[in-house]
Backbone of each chain as ProteinMPNN parsed JSONL, in Angstrom:
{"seq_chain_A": "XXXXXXXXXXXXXXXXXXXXXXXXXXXXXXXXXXXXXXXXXXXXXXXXXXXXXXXXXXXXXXXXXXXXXXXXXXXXX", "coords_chain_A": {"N_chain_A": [[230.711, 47.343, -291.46], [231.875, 49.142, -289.536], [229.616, 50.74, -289.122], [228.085, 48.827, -288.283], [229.264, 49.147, -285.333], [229.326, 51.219, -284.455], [226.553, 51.433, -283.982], [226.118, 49.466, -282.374], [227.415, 50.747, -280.477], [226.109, 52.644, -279.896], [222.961, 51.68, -279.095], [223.884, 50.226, -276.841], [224.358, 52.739, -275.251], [222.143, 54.417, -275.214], [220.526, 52.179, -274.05], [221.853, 52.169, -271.718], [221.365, 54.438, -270.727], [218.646, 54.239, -270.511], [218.435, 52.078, -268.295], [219.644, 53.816, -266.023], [217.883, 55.358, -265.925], [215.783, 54.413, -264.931], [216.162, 53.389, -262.438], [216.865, 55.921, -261.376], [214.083, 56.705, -261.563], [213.289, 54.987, -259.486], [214.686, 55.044, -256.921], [213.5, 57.4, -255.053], [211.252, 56.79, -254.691], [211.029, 54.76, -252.541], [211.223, 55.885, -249.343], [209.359, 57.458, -249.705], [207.025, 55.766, -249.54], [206.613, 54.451, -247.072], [206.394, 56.641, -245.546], [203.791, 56.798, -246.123], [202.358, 54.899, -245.725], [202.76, 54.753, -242.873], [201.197, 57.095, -242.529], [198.724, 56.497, -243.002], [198.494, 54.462, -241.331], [198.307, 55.538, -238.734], [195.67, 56.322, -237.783], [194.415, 54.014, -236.939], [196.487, 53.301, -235.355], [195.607, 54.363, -232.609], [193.36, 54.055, -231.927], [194.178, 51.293, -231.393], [195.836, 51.357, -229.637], [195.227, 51.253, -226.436], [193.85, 48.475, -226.318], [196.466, 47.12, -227.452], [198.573, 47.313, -225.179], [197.412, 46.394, -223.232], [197.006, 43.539, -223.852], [199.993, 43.341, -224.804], [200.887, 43.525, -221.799], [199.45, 41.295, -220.569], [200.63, 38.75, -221.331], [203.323, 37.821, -220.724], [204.859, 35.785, -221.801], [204.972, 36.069, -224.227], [206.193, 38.846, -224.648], [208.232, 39.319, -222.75], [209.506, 40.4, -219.661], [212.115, 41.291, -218.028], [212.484, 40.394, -214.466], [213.762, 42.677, -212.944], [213.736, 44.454, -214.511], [212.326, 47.81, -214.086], [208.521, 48.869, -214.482], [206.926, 49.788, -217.175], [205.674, 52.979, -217.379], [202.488, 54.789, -217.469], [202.61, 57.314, -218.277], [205.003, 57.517, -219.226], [205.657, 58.16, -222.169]], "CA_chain_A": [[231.256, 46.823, -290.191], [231.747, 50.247, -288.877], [228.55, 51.239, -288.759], [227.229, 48.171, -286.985], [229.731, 49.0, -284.211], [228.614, 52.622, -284.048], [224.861, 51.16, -283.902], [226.045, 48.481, -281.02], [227.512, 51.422, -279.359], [225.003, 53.686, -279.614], [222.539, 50.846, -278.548], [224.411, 50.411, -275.522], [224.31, 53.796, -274.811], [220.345, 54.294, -274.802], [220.451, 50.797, -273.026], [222.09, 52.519, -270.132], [220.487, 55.511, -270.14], [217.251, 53.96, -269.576], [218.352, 51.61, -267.339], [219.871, 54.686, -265.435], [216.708, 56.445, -265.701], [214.689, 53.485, -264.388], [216.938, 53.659, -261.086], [216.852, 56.975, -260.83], [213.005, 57.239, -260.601], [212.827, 53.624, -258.5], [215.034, 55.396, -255.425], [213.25, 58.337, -254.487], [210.013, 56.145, -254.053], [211.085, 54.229, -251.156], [210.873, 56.248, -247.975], [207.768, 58.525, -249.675], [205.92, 54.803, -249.615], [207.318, 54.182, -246.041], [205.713, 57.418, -244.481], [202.329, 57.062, -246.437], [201.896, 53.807, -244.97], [202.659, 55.333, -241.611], [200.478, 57.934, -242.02], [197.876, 55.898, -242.995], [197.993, 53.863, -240.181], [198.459, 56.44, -237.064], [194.175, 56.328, -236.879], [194.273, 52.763, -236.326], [197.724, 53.205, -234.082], [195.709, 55.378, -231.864], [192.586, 53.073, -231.846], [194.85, 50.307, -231.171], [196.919, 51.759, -228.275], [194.535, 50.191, -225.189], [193.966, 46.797, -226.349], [197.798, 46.506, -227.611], [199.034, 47.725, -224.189], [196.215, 45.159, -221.97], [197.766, 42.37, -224.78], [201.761, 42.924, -223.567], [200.817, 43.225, -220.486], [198.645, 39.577, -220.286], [201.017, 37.826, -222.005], [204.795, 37.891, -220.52], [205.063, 35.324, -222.407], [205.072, 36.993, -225.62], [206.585, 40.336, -223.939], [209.147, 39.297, -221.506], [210.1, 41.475, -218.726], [213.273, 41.083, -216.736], [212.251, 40.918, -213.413], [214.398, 43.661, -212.352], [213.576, 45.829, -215.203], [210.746, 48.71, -214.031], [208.09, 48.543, -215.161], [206.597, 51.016, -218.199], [204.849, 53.738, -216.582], [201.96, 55.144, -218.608], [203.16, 58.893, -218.581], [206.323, 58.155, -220.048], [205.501, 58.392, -223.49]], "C_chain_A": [[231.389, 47.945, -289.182], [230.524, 50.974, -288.32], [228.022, 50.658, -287.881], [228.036, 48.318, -285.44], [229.169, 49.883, -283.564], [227.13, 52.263, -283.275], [225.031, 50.517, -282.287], [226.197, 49.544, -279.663], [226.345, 52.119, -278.524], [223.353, 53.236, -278.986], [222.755, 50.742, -277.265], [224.506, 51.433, -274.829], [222.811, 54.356, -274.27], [220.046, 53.129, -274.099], [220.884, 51.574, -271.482], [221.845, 53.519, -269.684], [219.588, 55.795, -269.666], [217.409, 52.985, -268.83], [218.675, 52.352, -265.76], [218.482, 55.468, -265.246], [215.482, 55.214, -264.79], [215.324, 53.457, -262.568], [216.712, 54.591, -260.625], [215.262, 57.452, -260.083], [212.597, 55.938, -259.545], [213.197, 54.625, -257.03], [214.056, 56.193, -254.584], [211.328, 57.698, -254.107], [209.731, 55.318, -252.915], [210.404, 54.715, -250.173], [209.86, 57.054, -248.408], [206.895, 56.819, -249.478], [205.62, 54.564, -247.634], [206.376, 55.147, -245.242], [204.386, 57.702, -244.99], [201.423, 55.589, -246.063], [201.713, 54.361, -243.283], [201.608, 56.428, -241.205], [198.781, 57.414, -241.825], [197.323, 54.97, -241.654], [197.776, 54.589, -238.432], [196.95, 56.824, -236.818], [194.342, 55.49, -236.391], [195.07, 52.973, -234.945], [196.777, 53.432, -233.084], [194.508, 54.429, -231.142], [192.902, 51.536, -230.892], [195.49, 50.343, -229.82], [196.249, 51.06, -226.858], [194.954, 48.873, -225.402], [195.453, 46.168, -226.706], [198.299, 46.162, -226.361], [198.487, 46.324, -223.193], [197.217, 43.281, -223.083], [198.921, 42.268, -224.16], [201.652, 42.771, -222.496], [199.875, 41.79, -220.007], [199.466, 38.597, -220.765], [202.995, 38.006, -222.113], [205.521, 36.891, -221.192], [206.281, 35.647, -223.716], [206.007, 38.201, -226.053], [207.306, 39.646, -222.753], [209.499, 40.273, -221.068], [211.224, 40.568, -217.944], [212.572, 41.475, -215.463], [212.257, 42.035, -212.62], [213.986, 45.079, -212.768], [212.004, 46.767, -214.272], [209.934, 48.675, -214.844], [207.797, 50.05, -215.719], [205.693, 51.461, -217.685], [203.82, 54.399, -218.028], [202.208, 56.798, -219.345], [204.447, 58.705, -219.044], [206.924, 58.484, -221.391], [204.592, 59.529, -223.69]], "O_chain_A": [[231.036, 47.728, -288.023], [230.479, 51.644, -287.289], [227.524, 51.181, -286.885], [227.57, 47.729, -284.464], [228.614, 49.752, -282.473], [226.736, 52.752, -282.217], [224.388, 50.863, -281.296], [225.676, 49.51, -278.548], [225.9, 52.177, -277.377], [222.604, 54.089, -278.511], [221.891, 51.132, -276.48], [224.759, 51.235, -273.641], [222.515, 54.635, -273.109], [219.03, 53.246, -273.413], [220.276, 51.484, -270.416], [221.969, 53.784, -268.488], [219.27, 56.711, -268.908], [216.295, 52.692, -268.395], [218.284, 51.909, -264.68], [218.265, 56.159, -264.251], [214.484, 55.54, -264.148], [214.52, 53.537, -261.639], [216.319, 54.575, -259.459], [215.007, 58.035, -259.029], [211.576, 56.027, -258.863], [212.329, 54.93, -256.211], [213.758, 55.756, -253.473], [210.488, 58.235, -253.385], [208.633, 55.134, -252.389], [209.267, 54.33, -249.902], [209.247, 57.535, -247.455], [205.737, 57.08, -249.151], [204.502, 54.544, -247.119], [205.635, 54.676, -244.379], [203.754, 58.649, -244.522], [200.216, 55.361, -246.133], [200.653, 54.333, -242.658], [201.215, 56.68, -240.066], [197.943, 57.726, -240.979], [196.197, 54.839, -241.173], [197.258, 54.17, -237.397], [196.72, 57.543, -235.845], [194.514, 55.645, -235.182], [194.605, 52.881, -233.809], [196.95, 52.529, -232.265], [194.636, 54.077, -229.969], [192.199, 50.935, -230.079], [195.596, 49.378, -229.064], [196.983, 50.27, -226.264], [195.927, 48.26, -224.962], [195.732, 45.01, -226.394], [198.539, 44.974, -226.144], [199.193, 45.497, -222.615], [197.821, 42.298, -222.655], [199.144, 41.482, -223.239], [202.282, 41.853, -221.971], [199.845, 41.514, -218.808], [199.036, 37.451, -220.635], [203.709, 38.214, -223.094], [206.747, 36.995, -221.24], [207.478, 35.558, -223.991], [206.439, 38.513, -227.163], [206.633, 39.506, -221.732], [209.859, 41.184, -221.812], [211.122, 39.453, -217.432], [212.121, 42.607, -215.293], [211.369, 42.44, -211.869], [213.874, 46.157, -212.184], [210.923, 46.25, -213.988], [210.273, 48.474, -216.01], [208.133, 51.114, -215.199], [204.751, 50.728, -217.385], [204.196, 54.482, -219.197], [202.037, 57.228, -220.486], [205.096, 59.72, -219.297], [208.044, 58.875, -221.72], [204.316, 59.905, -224.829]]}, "seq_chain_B": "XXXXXXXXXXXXXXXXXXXXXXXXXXXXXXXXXXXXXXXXXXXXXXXXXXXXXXXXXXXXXXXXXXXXXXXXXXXXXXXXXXXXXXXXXXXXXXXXXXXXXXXXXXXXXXXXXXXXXXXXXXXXXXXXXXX", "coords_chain_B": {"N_chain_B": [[196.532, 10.983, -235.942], [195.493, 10.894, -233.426], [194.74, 8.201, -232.883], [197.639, 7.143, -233.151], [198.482, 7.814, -230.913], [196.621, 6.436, -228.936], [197.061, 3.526, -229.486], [199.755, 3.173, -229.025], [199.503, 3.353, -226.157], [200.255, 3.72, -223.233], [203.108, 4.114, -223.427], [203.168, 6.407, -224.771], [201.252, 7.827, -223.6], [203.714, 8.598, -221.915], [204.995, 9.495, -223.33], [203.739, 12.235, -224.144], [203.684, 12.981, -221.741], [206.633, 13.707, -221.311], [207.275, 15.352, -223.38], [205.584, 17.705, -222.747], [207.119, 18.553, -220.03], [209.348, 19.009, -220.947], [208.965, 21.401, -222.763], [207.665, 22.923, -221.059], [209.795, 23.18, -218.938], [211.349, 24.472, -221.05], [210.37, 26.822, -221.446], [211.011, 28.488, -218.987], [213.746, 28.405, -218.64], [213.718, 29.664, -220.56], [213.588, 32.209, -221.001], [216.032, 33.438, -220.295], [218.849, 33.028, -222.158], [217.46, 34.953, -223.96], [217.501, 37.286, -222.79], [219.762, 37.75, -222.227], [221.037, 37.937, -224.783], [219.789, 40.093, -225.483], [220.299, 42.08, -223.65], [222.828, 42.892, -224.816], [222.848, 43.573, -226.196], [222.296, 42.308, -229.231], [220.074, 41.262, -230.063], [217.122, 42.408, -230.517], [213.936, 44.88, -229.864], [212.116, 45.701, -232.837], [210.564, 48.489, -234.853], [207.769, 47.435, -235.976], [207.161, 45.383, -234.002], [207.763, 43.115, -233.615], [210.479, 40.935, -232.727], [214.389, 41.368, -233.613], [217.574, 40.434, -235.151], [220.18, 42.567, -234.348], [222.775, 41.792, -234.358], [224.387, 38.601, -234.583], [223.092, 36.659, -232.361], [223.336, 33.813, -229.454], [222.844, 30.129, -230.613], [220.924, 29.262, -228.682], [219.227, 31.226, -227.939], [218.472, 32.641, -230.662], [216.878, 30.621, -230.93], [214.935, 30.835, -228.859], [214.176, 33.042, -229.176], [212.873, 33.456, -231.904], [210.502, 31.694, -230.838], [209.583, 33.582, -229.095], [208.837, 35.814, -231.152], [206.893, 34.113, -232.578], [204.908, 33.631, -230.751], [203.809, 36.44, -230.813], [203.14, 37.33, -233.051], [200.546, 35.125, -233.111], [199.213, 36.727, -231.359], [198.769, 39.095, -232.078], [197.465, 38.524, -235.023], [195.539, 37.376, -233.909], [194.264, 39.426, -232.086], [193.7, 41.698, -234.116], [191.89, 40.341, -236.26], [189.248, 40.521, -234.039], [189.336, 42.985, -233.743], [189.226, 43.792, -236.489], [190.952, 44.738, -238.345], [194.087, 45.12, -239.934], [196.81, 42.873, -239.25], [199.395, 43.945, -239.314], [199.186, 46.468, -238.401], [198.581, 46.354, -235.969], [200.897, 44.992, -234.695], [202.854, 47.291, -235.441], [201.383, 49.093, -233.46], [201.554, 47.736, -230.923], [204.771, 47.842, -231.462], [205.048, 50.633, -230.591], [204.583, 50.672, -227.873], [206.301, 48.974, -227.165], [208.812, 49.52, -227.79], [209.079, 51.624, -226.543], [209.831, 50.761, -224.026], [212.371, 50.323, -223.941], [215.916, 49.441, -222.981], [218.593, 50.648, -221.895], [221.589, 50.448, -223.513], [220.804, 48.457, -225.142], [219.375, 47.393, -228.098], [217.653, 48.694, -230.417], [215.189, 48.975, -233.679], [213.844, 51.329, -235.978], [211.344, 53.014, -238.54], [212.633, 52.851, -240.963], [214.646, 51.027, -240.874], [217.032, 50.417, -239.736], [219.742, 49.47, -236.807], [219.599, 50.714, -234.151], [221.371, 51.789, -230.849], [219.997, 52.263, -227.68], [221.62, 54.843, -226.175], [223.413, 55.365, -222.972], [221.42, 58.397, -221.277], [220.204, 58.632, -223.043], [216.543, 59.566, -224.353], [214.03, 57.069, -224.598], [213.41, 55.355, -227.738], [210.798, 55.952, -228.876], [209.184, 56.518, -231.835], [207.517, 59.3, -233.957], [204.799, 58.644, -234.684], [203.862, 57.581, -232.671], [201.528, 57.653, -230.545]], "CA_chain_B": [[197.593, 11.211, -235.072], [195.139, 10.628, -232.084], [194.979, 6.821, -232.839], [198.567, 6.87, -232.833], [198.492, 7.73, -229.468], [195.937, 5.216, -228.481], [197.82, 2.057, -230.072], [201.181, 3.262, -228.038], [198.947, 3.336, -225.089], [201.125, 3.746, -222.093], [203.965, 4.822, -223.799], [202.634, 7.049, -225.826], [201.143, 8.935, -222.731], [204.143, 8.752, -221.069], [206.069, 10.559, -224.124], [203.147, 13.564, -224.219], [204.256, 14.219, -220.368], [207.81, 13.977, -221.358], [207.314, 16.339, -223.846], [205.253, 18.614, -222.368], [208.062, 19.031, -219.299], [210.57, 19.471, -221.44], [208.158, 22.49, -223.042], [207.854, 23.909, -219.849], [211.359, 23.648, -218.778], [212.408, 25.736, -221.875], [209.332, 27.895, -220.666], [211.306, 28.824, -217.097], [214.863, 28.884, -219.081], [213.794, 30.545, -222.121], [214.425, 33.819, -220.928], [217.742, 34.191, -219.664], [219.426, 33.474, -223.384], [217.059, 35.715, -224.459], [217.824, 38.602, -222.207], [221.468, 38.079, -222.221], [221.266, 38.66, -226.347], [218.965, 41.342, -225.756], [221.666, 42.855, -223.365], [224.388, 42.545, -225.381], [222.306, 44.184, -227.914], [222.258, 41.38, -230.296], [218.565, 41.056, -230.004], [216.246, 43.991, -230.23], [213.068, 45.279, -230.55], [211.425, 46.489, -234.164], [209.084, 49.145, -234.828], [206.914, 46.464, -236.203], [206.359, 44.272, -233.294], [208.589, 41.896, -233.41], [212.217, 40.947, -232.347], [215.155, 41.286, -234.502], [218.734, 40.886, -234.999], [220.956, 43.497, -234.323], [223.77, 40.673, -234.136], [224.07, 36.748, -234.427], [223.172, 36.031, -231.321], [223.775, 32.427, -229.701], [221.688, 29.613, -231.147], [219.507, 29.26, -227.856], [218.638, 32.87, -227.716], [217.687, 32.705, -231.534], [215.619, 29.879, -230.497], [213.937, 31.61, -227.663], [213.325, 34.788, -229.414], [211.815, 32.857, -232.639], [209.373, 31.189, -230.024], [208.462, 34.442, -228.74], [208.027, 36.139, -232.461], [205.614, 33.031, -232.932], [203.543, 33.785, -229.653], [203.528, 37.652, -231.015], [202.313, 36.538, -234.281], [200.039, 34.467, -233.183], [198.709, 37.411, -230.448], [198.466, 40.097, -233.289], [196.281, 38.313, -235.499], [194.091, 37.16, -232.875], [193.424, 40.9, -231.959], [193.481, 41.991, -235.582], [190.559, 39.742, -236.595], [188.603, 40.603, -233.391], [189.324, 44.583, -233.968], [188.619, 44.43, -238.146], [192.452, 45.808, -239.07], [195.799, 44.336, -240.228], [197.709, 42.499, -238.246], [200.608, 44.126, -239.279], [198.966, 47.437, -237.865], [198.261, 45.549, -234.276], [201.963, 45.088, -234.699], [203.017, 48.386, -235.481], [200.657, 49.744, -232.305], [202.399, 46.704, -230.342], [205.756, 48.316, -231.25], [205.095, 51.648, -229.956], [204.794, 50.387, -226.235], [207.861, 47.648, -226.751], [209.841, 50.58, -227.909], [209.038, 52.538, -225.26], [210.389, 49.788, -222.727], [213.904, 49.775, -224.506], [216.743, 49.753, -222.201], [220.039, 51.733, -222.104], [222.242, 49.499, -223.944], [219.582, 47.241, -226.436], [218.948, 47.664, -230.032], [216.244, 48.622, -231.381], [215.345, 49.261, -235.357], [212.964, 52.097, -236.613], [211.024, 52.365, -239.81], [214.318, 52.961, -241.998], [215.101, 49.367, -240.939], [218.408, 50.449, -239.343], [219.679, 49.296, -235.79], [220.681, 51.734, -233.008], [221.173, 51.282, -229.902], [219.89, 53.857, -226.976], [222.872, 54.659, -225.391], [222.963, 56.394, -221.54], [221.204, 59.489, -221.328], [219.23, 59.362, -224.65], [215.351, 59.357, -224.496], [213.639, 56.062, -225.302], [213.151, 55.4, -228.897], [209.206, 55.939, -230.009], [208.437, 57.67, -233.307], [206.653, 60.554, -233.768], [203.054, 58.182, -235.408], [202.976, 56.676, -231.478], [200.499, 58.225, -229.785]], "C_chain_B": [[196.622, 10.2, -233.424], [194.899, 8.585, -232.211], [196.232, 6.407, -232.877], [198.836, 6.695, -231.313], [198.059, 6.911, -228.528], [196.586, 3.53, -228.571], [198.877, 2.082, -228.689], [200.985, 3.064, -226.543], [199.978, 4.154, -223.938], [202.143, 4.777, -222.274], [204.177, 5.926, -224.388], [202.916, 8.455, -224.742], [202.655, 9.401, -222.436], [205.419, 9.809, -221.818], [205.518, 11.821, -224.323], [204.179, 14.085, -223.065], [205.893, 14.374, -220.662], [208.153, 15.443, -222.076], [206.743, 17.716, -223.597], [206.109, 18.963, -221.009], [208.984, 19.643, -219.66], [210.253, 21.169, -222.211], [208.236, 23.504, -221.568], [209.425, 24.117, -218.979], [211.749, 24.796, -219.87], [211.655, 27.172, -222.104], [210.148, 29.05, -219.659], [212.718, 29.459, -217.967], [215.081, 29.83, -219.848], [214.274, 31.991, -221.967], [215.78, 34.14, -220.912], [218.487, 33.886, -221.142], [218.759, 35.142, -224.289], [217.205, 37.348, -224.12], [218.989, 38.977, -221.984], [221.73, 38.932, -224.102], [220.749, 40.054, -226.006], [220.074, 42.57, -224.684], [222.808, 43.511, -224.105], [224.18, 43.18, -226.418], [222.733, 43.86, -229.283], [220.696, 41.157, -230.57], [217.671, 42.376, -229.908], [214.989, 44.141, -230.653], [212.716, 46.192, -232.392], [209.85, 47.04, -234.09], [207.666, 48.364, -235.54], [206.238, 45.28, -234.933], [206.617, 43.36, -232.997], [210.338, 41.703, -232.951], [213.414, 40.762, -233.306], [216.586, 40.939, -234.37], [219.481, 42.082, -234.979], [222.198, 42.781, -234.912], [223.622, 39.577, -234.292], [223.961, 36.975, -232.835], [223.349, 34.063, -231.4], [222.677, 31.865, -229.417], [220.946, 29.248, -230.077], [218.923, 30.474, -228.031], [218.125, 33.046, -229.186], [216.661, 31.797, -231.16], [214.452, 30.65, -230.181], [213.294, 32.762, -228.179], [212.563, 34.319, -231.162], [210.599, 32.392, -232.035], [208.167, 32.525, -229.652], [207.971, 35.65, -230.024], [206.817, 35.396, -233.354], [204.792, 33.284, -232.201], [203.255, 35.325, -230.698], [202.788, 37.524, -232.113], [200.763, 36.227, -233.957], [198.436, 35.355, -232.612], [197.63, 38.825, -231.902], [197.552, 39.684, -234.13], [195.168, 38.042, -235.032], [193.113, 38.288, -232.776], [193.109, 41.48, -233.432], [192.294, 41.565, -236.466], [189.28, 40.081, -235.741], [188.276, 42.348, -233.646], [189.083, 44.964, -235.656], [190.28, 45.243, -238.489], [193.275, 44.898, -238.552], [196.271, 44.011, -238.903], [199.154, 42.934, -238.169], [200.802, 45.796, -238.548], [198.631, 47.262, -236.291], [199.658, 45.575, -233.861], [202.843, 46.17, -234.46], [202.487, 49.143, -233.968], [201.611, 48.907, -231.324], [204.077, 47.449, -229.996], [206.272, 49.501, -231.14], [205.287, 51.541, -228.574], [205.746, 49.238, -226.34], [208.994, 48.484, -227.286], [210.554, 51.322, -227.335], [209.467, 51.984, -223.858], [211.552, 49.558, -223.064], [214.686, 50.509, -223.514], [217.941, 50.096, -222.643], [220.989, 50.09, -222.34], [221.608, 48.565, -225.043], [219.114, 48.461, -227.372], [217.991, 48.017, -230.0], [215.966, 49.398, -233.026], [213.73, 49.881, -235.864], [212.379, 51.703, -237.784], [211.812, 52.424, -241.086], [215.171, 51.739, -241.635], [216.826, 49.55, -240.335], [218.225, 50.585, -237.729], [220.667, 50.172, -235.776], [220.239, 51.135, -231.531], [220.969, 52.33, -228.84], [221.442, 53.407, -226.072], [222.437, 56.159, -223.859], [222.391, 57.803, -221.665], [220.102, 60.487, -222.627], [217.614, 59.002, -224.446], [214.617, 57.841, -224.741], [212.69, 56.583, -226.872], [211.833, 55.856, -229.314], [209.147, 56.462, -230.855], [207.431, 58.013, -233.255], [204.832, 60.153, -234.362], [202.751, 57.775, -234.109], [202.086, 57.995, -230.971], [201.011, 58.809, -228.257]], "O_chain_B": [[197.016, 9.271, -232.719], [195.015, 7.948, -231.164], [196.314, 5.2, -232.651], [199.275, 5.719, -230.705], [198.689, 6.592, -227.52], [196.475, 2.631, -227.738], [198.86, 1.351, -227.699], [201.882, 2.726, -225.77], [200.295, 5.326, -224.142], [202.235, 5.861, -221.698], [205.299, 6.412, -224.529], [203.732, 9.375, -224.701], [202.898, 10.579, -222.696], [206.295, 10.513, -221.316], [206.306, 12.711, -224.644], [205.033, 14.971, -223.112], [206.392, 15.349, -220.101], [208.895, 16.34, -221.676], [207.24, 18.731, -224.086], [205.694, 20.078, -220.694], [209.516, 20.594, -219.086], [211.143, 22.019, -222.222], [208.818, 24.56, -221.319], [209.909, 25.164, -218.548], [212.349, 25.83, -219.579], [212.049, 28.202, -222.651], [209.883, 30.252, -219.637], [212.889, 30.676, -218.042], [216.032, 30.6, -219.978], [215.075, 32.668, -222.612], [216.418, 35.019, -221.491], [218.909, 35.003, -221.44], [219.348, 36.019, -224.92], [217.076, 38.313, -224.874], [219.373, 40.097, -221.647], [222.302, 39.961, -224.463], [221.391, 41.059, -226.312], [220.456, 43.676, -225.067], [223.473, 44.514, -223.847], [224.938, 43.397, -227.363], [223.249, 44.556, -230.158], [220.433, 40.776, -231.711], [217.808, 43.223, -229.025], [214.7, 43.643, -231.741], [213.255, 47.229, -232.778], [208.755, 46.634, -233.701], [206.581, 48.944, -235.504], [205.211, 44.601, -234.975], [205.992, 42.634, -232.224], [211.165, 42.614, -232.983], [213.303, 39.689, -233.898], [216.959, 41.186, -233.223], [219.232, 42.726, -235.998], [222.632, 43.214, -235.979], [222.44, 39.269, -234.142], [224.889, 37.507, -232.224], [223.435, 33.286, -232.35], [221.783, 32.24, -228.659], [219.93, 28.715, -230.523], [217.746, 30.399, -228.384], [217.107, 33.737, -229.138], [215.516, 32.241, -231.073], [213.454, 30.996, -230.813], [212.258, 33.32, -227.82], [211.631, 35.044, -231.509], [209.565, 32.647, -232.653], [206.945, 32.645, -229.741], [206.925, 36.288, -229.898], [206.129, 35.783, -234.298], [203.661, 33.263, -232.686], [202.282, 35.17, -231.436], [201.575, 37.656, -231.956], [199.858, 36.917, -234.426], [197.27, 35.132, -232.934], [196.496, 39.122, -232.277], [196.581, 40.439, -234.157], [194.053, 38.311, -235.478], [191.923, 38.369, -233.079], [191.91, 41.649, -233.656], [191.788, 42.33, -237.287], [188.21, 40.025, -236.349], [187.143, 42.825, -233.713], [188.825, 46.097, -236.06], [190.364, 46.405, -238.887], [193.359, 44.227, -237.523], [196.185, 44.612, -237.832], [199.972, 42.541, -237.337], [201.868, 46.323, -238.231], [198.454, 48.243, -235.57], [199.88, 46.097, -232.769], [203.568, 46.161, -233.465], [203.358, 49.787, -233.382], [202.563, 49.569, -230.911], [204.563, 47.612, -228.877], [207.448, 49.767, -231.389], [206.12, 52.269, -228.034], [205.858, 48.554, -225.322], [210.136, 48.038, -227.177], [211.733, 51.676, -227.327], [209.449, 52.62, -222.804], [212.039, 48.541, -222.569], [214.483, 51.668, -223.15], [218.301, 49.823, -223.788], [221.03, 49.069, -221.654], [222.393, 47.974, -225.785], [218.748, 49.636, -227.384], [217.241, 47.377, -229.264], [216.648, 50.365, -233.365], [212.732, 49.19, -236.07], [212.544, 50.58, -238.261], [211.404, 51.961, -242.151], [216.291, 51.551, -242.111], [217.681, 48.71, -240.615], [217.341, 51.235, -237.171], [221.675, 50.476, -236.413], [219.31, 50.416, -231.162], [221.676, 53.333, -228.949], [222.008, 52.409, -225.626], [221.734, 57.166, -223.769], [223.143, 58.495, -222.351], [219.653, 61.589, -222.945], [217.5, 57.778, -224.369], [215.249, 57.555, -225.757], [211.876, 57.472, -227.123], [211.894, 56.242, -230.481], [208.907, 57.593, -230.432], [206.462, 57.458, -232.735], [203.91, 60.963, -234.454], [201.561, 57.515, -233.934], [202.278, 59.186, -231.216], [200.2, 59.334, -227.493]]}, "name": "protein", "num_of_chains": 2, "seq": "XXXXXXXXXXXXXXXXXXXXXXXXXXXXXXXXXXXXXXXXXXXXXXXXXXXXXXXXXXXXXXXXXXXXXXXXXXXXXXXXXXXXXXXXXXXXXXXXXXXXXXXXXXXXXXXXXXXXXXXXXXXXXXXXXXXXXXXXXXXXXXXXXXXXXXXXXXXXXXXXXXXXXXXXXXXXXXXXXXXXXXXXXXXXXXXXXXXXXXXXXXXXXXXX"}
């Protein structure tokens, strides 16, 4: 009876060590996925930058402007 | 559907034009909930392309700004199929120049998915992949 408690413990113990270890390497993969997507895409971005720009701007729709607001100058980025 | 329309004849028509006024009325209105949230910086741009919560806004202004995450949608894949690349990268490009139009006081939410808001005197938002 003693032993199987020891066993349950000790069970439970490697149970949460690798569930601790499965956490530990899950976190640190987030934001490295995050900026290899980003990097990946900053050819396209760059590619993209005209026809996005001619797009918001045809379609106020889509892209509302406040009347009032100024509008986005192209040197300000 | 279109033989529905035909049967109803008259009435039918006379419920398209109803409905299509009432479309364009919330055309003309749609903004102003939408720019009051977006004031109030309950509503904000995302570096994705689309509009987000910051806040509950109130249920016209979610309306209005679901409508116009459906036109954006709808815009993005269009170009995305015509240009050969993701629509979620049309998006992304998209929310480099709607970033860059963020006003002093309104949200907006980077690629760490967390809202800030520019406050007086601070730069507008873009990240360092815009161009």
């Amino acid at each position: 009876m003693k032993r199987s408690i020891l066993t349950t413990m000790a069970l439970g113990a490697t149970l949460a060590a690798a569930l601790e270890g499965c956490v530990n390497v899950r976190t640190p993969e987030k934001p490295i996925e995050i900026n290899l997507n980003v990097a990946i895409r900053q050819e396209v971005l760059v590619r993209m930058q005209r026809d996005v720009d001619s797009l918001i701007n045809s379609n106020p729709q889509a892209f509302p402007q406040r009347p009032s607001a100024p509008a986005t100058t192209p040197g300000q980025r | 559907m279109i033989a529905r329309v035909w049967t109803t004849g008259g009435a039918g028509l006379l419920r398209l034009a109803a409905i299509s006024l009432l479309a364009l009325g919330t055309t003309a209105a749609a903004q102003t909930a939408y720019f009051d949230a977006r004031g109030a910086g309950q509503v904000g741009e995302r570096f994705d392309g689309y509009l987000g919560y910051a806040a509950t806004p109130a249920a016209t202004a979610r309306q209005q700004t679901e409508t116009i995450n459906i036109r954006r949608r709808a815009l993005y894949t269009d170009l995305a199929q015509r240009r050969g690349v993701g629509p979620q990268e049309v998006g992304i490009a998209a929310g480099c120049t709607l970033l860059a139009r963020v006003a002093v006081g309104e949200a907006y939410m980077l690629g760490d998915n967390r809202w800030r808001v520019r406050r007086a005197g601070q730069p507008v938002p873009v990240p360092d992949y815009c161009s």
